[in-house]
C-alpha atoms as one frame of an Amber mdcrd trajectory, in Angstrom:
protein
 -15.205 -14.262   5.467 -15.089 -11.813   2.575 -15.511  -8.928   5.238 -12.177
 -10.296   7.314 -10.682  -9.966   3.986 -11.878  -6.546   3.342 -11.131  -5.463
   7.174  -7.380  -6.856   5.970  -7.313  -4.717   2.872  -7.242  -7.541   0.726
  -9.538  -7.997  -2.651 -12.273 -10.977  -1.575 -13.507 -11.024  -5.340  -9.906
 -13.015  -6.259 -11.049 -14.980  -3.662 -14.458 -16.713  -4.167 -13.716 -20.128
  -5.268 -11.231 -20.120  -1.791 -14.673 -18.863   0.180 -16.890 -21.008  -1.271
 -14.422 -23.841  -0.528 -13.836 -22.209   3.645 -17.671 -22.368   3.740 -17.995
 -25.663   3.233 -15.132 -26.807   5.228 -17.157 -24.778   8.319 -20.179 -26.502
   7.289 -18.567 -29.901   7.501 -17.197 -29.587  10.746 -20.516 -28.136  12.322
 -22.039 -31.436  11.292 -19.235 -33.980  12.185 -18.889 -32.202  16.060 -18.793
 -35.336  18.279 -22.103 -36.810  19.286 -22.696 -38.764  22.677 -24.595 -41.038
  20.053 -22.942 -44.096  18.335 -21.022 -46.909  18.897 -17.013 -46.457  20.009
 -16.030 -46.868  15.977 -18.671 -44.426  14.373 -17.349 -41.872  17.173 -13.563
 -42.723  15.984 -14.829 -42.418  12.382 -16.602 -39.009  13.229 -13.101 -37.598
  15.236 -10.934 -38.752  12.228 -13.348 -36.812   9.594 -13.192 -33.846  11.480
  -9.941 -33.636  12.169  -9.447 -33.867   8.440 -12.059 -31.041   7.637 -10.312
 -28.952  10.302  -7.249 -29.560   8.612  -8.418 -28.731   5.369 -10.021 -25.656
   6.700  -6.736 -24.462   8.307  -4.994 -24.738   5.067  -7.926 -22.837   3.234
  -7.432 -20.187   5.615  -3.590 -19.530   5.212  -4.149 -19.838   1.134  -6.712
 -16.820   1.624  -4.829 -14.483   3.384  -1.995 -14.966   1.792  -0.328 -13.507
  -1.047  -3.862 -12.035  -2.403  -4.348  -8.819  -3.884  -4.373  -5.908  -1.780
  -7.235  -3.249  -2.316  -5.171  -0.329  -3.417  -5.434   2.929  -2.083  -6.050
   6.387  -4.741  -3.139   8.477  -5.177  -3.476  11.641  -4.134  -4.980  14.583
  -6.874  -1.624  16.655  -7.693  -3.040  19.900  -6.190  -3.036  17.671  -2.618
   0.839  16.885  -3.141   1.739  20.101  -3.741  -0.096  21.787  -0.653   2.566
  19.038   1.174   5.058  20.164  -0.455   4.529  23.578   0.345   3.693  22.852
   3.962   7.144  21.726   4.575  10.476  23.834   5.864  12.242  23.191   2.455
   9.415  25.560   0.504  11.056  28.340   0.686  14.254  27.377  -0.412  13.013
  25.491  -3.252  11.213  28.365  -4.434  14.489  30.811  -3.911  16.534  28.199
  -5.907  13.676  27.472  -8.440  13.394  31.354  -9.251  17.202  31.465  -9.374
  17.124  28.496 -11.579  14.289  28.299 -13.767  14.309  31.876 -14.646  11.589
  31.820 -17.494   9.426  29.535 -15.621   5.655  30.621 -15.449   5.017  32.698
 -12.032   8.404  32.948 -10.944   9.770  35.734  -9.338  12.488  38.175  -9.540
  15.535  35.919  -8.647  18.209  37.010  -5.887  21.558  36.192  -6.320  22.518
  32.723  -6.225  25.284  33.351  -3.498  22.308  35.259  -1.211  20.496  32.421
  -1.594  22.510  30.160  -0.103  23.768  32.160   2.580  20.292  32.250   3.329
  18.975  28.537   2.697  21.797  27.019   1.965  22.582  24.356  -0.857  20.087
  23.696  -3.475  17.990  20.247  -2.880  17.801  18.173  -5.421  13.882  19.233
  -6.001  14.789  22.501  -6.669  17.304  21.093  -9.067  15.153  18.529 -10.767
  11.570  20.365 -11.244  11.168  23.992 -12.149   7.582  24.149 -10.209   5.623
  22.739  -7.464   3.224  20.911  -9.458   5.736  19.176 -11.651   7.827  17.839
  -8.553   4.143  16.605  -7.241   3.807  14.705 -10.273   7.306  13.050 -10.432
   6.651  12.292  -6.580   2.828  10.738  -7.733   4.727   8.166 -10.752   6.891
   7.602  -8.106   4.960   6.422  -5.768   2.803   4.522  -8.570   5.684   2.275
  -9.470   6.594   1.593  -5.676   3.309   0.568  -5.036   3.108  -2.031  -8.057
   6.954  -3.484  -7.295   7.567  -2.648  -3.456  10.610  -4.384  -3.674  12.383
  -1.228  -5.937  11.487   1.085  -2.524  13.402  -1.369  -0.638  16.467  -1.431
  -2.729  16.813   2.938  -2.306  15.769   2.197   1.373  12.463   4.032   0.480
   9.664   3.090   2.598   6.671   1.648   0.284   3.237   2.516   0.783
């Protein structure tokens, strides 16, 4: 049981009184299964008892799948978000805006003119904007996704997908 739990990415150590409890149940209908044995009203006793214990195990089940703690996945190191970022299309222009921009960041480079840049790229995105390097946008984008894991609901409302 707690590797179906596991296999659902859900924590099994919340769990183990609802386990223990499942065990039983399984163990209680294993040894009321109907015998040929008996007279009509130990057999009617024997049906009634198990169809309790499978009751009780049905409801056991639903209480431990739901609404348990999900195993969380690690957040990414920083230095892994900002390889993403620079794998996408909008690098470039970040980093022409950013130099434009941020003009005594650290590592920055000779800016062009703001009006070459966005003949060339365009309008600034709100990155650029916000976060004068790579590595400080990853780490926004990092407490971002922190909070939107712990209340998924706040994704929802900016029609952000949750992880």
């Amino acid at each position: 049981m707690a590797d179906d739990l596991v296999r659902h990415g859900l924590d099994p150590s919340a769990r183990t009184e609802l386990i223990s409890d499942f065990v039983d149940a399984e163990t209680t209908i294993a040894s009321l299964r109907p015998q040929a044995k008996g007279s009509a009203d130990v057999r009617l006793a024997q049906a009634r008892a198990l169809n309790n214990a499978v009751a009780e195990r049905r409801r056991l089940h639903q209480r431990l799948f739901a609404g348990a703690k999900r195993l969380e996945e690690p957040l990414p190191q920083v230095e892994e978000v900002v390889e993403q970022i620079a794998a996408t299309d909008q690098s470039d222009a970040d980093e022409a805006w950013r130099d434009a921009l941020w003009p005594a960041r650290e590592g920055g480079r000779t800016p062009l003119d703001q009006t070459e840049i966005e003949r060339r790229f365009g309008r600034p995105s709100w990155a650029a904007l916000l976060h004068p390097t790579r590595a400080s946008q990853a780490k926004d984008d990092l407490e971002l996704e922190a909070i939107f894991r712990r209340r998924p609901s706040l994704a929802k409302s900016i029609g952000r997908r949750a992880a």
